[in-house]
N, C-alpha and C positions, 0 to 999 in steps of 0.2 A: 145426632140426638141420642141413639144411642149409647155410644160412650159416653155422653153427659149425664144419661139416666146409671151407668155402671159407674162411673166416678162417684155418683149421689151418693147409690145403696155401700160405696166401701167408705162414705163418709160419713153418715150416717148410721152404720150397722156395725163398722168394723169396729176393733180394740185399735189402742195406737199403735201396736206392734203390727197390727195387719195393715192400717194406712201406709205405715210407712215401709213395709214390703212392698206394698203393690205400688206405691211410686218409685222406689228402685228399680224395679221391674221394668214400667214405663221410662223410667229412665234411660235404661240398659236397653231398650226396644227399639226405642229414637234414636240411641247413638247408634246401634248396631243395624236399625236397616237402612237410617242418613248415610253413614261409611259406606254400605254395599250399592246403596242406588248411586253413589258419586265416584263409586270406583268403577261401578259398569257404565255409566255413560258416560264417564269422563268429560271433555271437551265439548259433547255433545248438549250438554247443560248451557254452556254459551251461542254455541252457532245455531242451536235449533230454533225455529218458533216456539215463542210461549203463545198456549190456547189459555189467555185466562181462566174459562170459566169450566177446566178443569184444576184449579188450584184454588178454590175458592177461601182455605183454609191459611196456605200459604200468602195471601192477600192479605186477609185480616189480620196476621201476625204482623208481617213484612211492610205495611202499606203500597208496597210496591208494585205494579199492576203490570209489568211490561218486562217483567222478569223472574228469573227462580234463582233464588239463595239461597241452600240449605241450610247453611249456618247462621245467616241470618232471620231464618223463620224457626232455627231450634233452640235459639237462648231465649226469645219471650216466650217460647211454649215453655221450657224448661223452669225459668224464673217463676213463673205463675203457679207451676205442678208444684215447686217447692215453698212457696208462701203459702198455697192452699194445705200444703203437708205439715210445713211448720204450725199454722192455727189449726189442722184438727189434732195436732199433735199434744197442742198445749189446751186445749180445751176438751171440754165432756159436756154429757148430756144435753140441754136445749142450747146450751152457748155454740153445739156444732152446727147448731138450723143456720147460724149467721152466715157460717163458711159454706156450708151448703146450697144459700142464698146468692153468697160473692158467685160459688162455680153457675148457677143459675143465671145469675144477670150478667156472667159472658158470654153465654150459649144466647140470652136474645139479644145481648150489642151483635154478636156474631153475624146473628137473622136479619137484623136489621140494618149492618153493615150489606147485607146482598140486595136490600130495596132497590128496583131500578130508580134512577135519578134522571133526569132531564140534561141533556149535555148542555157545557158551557158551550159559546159562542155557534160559529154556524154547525148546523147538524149536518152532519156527511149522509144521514142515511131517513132523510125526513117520511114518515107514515105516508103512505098512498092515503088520497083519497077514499071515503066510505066505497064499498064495493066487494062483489069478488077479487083477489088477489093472486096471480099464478108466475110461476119462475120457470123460466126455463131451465130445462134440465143441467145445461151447459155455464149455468153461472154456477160458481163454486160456491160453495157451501157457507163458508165462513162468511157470505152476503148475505143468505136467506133465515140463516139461522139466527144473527141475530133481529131481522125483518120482523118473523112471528114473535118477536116480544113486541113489537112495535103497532102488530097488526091484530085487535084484541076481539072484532068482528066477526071474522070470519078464519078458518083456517088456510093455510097456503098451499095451493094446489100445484104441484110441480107437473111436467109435461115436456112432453117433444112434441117438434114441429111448430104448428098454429096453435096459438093461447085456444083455450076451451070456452065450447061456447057460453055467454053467460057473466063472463068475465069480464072486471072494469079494466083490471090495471094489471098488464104483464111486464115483469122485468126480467130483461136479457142483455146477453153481452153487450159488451159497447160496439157501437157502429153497425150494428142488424139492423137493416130497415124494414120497416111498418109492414103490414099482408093490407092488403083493403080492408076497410073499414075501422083500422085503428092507427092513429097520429101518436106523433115520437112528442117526449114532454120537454124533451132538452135536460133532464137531470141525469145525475151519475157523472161519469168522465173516462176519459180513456186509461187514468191511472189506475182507479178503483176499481175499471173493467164492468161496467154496468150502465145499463141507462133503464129507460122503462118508458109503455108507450099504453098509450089510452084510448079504450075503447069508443067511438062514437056513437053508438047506443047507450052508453051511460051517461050523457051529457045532460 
């Protein structure tokens, strides 16, 4: 948001001579830390995990959700800086609200692009029932975290040992069996590495 409020004011405020500096600029910035972040990780760009929902930017360019392309997420950046450069280039005073507007309603397709959605077909990681919710400590992270967007009730309480008391629903590794008084639900799997098991006081 930021940068779309400083994109505004040099579209809005500047001359065309200063537009079209500060998109060379941007230009020269993109090519020049693309080139350095691709030459220091190299290879690393392919073999690593992509964490989506640290590239959220890279997504809405690319559509691509399960990878990172720099050059494929710096030509639509790029094409757009210079359409937006060419109309404030060639227009003046209230004809630049227009172009002002265009860089506006890509910043909320952007927002809107990040609305969670409802997965297609079966859900891998279906909402616990109403309740307390707690993780054991020993389930990796990339389970629980996406969990609390899932879980809008209550926040998720992590823990060692026995789920805390109070609690509906604890999920833990796969194959950990039950403490008295709480039953395995059968969901998760040994791939995913989770399962989760439910309180008999919350029944």
């Amino acid at each position: 948001m930021a940068w779309t409020l400083a994109g505004l004011v040099v579209l809005l405020k500047g001359g065309r001579l200063a537009v079209v500096r500060h998109a060379l600029s941007a230009a020269g910035l993109t090519a020049v830390t693309g080139g350095a972040a691709a030459w220091y990780a190299g290879d690393r760009l392919e073999r690593y995990n992509f964490v989506a929902f640290d590239f959220p930017e890279v997504i809405f360019l690319t559509g691509v959700r399960d990878s990172l392309d720099l050059l494929s997420a710096s030509v639509p950046a790029l094409t757009m800086l210079a359409c937006l450069t060419g109309a404030a280039f060639l227009t003046t005073g209230r004809a630049r609200l227009l172009v002002a507007g265009v860089l506006a309603l890509i910043d909320i397709a952007f927002t809107a692009e990040q609305a969670p959605a409802r997965p297609s077909g079966a859900d891998w990681l279906p909402a616990p029932p109403p309740g307390r919710v707690a993780v054991d400590r020993r389930v990796r992270w990339n389970l629980w975290v996406p969990l609390a967007y899932r879980v809008s009730w209550t926040e998720i309480e992590l823990y060692d040992g026995r789920p805390p008391e109070g609690a509906c629903t604890a999920v833990v590794p796969y194959g950990a069996a039950p403490p008295p008084g709480w039953a395995a639900t059968g969901r998760g799997c040994a791939q995913m590495g989770w399962t989760t098991w439910s309180s008999r006081h919350c029944r």
